[in-house]
N, C-alpha and C positions, 0 to 999 in steps of 0.2 A: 504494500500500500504506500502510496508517496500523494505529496505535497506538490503542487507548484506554485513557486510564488516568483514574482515580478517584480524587481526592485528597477523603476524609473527615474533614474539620474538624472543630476544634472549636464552629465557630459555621457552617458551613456546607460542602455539599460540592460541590465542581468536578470538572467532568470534559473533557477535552482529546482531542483525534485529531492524534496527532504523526504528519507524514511522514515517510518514511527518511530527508531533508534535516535534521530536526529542526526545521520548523518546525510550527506550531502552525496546523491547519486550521479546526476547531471548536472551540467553547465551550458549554457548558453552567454552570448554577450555581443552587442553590438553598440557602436559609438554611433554617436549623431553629431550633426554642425551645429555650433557657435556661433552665432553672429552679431555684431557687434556695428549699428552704423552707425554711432556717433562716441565720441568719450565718453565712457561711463556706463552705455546704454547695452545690455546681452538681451538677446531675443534668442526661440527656437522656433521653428518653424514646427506648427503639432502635429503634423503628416508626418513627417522625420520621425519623429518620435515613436507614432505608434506601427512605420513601418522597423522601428530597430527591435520594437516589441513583438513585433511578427518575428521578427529575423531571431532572437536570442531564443524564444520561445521554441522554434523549428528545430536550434543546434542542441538545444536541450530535451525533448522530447524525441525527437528522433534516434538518439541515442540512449533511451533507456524501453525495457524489453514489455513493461506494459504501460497504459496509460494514467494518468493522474486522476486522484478521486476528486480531487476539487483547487480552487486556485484562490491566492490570495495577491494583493497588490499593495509596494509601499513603494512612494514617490518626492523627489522632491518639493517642496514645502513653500508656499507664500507665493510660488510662480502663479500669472495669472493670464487663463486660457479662454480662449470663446470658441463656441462652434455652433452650427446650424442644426437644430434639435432634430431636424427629418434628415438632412443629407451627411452631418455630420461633420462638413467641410470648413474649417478654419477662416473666419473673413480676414484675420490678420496674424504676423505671427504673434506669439503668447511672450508678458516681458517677464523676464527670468527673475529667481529672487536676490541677483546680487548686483542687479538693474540700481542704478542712483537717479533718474532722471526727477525723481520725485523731492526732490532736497529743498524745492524751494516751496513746494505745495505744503509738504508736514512744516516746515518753519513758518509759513502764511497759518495754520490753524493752530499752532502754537503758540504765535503771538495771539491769535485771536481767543485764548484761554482755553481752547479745547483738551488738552492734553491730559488734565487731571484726573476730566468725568472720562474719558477714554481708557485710561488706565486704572481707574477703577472698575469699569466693567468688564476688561477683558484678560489685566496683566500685564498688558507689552504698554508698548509706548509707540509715540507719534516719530515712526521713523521710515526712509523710503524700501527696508527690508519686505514688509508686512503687505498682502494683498490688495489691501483696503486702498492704498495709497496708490498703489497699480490702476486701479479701477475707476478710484477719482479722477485718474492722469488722464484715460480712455474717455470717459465720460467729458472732460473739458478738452481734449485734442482731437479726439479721433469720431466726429459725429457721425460719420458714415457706417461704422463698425455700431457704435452707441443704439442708434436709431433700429439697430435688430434687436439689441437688448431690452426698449423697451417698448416693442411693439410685440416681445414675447417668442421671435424668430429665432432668439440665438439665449446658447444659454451660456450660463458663468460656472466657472469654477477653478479648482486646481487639479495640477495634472494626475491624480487618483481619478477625482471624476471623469476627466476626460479619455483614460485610459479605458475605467468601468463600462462607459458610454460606447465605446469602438468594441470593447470584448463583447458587451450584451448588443448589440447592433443598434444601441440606441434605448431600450426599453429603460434601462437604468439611469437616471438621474440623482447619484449620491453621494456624499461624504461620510466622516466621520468625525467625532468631535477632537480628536487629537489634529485633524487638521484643519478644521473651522477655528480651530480656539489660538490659529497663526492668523486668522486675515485680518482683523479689525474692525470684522464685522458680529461678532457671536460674543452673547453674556458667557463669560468661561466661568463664573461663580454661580449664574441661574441658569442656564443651559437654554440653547435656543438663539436663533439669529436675532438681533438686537433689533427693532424698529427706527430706533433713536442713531442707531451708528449708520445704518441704510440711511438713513436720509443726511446724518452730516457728511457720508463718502457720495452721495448722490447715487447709491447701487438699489436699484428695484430688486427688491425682494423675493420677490416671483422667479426671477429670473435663477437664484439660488439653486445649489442642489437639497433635496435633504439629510437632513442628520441621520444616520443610523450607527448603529454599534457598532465597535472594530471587529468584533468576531459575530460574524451572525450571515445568514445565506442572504444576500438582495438581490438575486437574481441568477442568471444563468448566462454563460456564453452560447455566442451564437454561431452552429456550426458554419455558417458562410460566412462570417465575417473574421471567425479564429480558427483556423486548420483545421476544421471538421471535428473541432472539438464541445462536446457540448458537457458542460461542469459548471455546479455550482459554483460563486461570487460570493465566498463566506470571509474574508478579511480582507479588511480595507486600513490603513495606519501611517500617519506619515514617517517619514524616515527615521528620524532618530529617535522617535520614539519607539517606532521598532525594534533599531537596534539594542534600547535597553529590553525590550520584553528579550528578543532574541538573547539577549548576555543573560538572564532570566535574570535580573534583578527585581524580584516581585515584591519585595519586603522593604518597609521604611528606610533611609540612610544608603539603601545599595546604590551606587554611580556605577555610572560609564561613561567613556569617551571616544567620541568616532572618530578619527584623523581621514577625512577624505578632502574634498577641493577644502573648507572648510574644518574646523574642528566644534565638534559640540558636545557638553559636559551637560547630564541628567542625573540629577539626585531623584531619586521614586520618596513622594511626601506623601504617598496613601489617599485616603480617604478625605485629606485636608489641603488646600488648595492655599498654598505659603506664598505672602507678599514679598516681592523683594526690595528695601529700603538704598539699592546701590547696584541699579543695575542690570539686574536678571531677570529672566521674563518668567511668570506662573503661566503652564501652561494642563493642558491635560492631556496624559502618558495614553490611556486608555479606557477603554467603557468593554467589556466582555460580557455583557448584558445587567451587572449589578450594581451599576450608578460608577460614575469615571472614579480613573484613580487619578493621582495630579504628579505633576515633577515641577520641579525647578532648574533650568535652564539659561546655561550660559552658551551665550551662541557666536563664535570668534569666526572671521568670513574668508580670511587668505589665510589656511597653513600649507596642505598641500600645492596648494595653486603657486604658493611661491617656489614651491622644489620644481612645478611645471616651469616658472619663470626663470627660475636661472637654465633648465633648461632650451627655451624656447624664444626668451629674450634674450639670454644673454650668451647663450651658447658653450656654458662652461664645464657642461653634462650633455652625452648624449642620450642618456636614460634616466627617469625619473632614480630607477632603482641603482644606480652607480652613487647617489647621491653619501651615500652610508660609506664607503669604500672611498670614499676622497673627503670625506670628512674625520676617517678616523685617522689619516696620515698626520694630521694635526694632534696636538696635547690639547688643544686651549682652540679657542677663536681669535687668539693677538690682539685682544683687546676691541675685534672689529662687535657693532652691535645692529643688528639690522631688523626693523621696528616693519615688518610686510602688511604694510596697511594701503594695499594696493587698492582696493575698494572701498576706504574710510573704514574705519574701525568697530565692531561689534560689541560685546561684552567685554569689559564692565565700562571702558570708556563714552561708546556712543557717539562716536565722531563722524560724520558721513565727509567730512572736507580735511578730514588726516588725511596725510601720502607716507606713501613710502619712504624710508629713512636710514640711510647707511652710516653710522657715525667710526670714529676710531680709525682709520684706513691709514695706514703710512706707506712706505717704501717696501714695507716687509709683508704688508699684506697680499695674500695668495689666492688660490681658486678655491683651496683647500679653507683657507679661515674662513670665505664668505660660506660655503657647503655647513660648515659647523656651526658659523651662528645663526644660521637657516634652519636648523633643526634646534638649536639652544632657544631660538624666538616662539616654536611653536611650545617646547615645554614652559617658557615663561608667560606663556598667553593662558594656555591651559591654569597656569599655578596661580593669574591673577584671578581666573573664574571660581578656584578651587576656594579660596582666600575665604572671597564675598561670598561664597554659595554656602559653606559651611556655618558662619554667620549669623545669615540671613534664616536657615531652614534650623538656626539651632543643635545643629548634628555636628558626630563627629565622624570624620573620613578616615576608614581604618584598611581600605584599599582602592584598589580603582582599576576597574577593569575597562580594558581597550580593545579596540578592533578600527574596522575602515584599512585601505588600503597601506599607509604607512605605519600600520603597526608590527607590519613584518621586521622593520627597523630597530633593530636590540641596540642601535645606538640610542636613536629616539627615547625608546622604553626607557634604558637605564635616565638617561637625561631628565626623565620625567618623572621615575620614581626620586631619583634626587633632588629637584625640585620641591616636591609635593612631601617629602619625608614619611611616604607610606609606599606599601609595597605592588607596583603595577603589574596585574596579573593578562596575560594574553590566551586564550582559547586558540584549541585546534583549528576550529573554526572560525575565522574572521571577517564570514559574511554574514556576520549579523545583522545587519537589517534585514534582506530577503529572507532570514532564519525567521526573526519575528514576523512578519507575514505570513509565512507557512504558519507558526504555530497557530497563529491568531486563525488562518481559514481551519487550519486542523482540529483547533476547539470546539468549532463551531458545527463539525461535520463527525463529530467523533471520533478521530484519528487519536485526541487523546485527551486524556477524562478530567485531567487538572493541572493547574499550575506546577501544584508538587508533581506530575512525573513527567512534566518538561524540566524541571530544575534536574532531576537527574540524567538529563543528555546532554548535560555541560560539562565539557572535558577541558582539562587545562594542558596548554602544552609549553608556557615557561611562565615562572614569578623571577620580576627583578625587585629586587632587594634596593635600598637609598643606602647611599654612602655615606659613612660617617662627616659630619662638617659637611656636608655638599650643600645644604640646605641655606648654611648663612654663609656663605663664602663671598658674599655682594656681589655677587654677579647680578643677582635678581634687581637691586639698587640703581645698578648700572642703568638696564633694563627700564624702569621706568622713569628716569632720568630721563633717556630716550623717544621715551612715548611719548614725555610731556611735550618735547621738540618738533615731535611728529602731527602733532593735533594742531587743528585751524588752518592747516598749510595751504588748502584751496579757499583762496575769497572770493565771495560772488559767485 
């Protein structure tokens, strides 16, 4: 018996066949195009998308010896998609969530005091991250696209719905509240899309998908539109909240951290939905039918994308993964400190007009010191999340488990456990997020009966231990020293 689940990237989509065992039978995976027309602004194109989701889905299935009992879908988060409710067809591309083009709209309703009653009904803040802000940008630019919105022609959502909507041909129109509770549109303390937030984003509400449960069947695919496959639609989650169910941290205090284009840090705060006084967004982890559970959430927007950029801007790597290998030739980083606030800055700063920040560079410095403080920056970013989020939720962080693609990196790891001065543990399995969406449709369908005997398919395959004195050696000092240089850099 297996799983299929669909994890919808930001730069590409994977799809997996978990067995009841949890382990991971097939692979599939297929990149899609980036596009980028102006500074600042990433788009995808939603046809891209859901032919790479045909595509991964085909290399995956094809190669395993029966079919899937059911499928589950996790995506990335706050992108925000249109299509034609009958044809399905894209009026424009969808803007990505690491889109800035909104910087001057959230500082227009921020001045105009909205920002307070916002983040008390939903958690987040008035930043161009969050969907809402995407929507109002559409709604005031693009009337052409608009005017299907609210004549009822086209619908809204993010790319789970719009993923859902292409597998069931259409019949399905829905989310979940782990990703409604990203747009800026949905009470995340009373549950339910807000009335009040729809009319200050200008988004008709109709036009919404609806809410349903992360693990629950909504519908079916359709065999002519998914490879003649026809399976229940039983989990639906956005990404990183999956990847915490996937790491199965089900219990109060468990964290994780997913290092992909981004990095994102999840405390599980249960059944209580924790404000953050510095910072951090309250969101909700999951809903398995018995009322949401909630996390607290630090959300950092360039780690990997910077190890893409030395690759791809600056040509100092020909592979993301050599990056580990020419950073360990170094001791140290020579004092270089490199602040990757390539998109404006996320958690805990908040900066959309920080830039990128290289300080310390002498005569001595190498390809090799910039590699290592590229990886020293993503654990000192993580450690600032780690800081406030401990804090904030009251808790104490007595490990922290990782995954996402650069957690293969034991230089990283180590880096982070010495940072953080707790001990960072890595699973055999580091597709956690697609894992949590398998579990999540596998709840749903019976595959497996409870949280507890999914927590026993989590295998570990290393703990790095924190070094003695690593923790205050100032480097971390350094480090925000540097931030503070890096913030306000873009005026106007």
């Amino acid at each position: 018996m297996t799983v299929l689940a669909i994890d919808a990237g930001t730069t590409g989509v994977t799809a997996i066949l978990v067995t009841d065992d949890g382990s991971v039978r097939a692979r599939g995976y297929e990149e899609f195009p980036q596009h980028f027309p102006q500074p600042g602004w990433v788009e995808h194109e939603p046809e891209q998308i859901w032919q790479a989701v045909l595509s991964a889905c085909r290399q995956a299935v094809t190669t395993a010896d029966d079919p899937p009992t059911c499928v589950g879908v996790t995506n990335q988060r706050e992108t925000a998609v249109l299509w034609d409710r009958h044809t399905l067809a894209a009026p424009r591309r969808a803007i990505v969530w690491q889109d800035r083009r909104t910087v001057a709209l959230c500082e227009r309703l921020r001045e105009a005091g909205h920002e307070p009653r916002v983040s008390e009904l939903t958690g987040l803040r008035l930043d161009p991250y969050f969907t809402g802000t995407k929507l109002a940008w559409l709604a005031e630019h693009d009337g052409r696209s608009w005017e299907g919105v609210r004549s009822g022609r086209t619908h809204l959502g993010t790319v789970d719905s719009y993923v859902v909507a292409r597998l069931t041909g259409g019949a399905a129109h829905v989310t979940d509240p782990s990703n409604a509770s990203r747009t800026l549109l949905y009470d995340t303390f009373g549950g339910g899309w807000s009335a009040e937030l729809c009319e200050l984003f200008d988004v008709p509400m109709a036009a919404l998908p609806e809410v349903v449960p992360s693990s629950a069947e909504v519908g079916r695919t359709d065999p002519n539109a998914f490879l003649g496959l026809d399976l229940p639609v039983a989990g639906i989650v956005g990404d990183q909240q999956a990847a915490l169910f996937g790491q199965a941290c089900f219990t109060d205090g468990q964290s994780k951290c997913t290092y992909g284009t981004g990095s994102f840090v999840l405390i599980n705060t249960g059944g209580s939905a924790v404000r953050s006084r510095r910072g951090l967004l309250t969101t909700v982890a999951w809903d398995i039918g018995d009322g949401p559970q909630y996390a607290l959430e630090g959300a950092i927007f360039v780690t990997g994308a910077a190890v893409q950029w030395l690759r791809d801007g600056l040509g100092i790597i020909g592979q993301a993964a050599e990056v580990e290998a020419l950073a360990t030739t170094v001791a140290d980083s020579g004092g270089v400190v490199f602040v990757p606030a390539l998109t404006g800055l996320g958690a805990p700063d908040w900066d959309p007009r920080a830039r990128g920040t290289i300080l310390g560079i002498t005569r001595g410095t190498s390809r090799a010191h910039l590699a290592r403080a590229t990886l020293e920056a993503i654990a000192f970013e993580v450690r600032d999340v780690v800081d406030v989020m401990t804090g904030d939720a009251g808790l104490e962080l007595t490990e922290l488990s990782v995954d996402g693609g650069a957690s293969i990196n034991n230089l990283l790891c180590q880096l982070q456990a010495d940072q953080l001065g707790v001990p960072v543990r890595r699973p055999q399995i580091t597709e956690t997020t697609a894992l949590g969406a398998a579990f999540l449709a596998g709840l749903a369908t019976g595959v497996w009966s409870s949280t507890d005997e999914l927590a026993t398919t989590w295998r570990l395959d290393r703990r790095f231990v924190p070094t003695d004195g690593a923790r205050a050696d100032g480097s971390h000092g350094r480090w925000r020293a540097a931030v503070d240089r890096a913030c306000g850099w873009a005026e106007g």
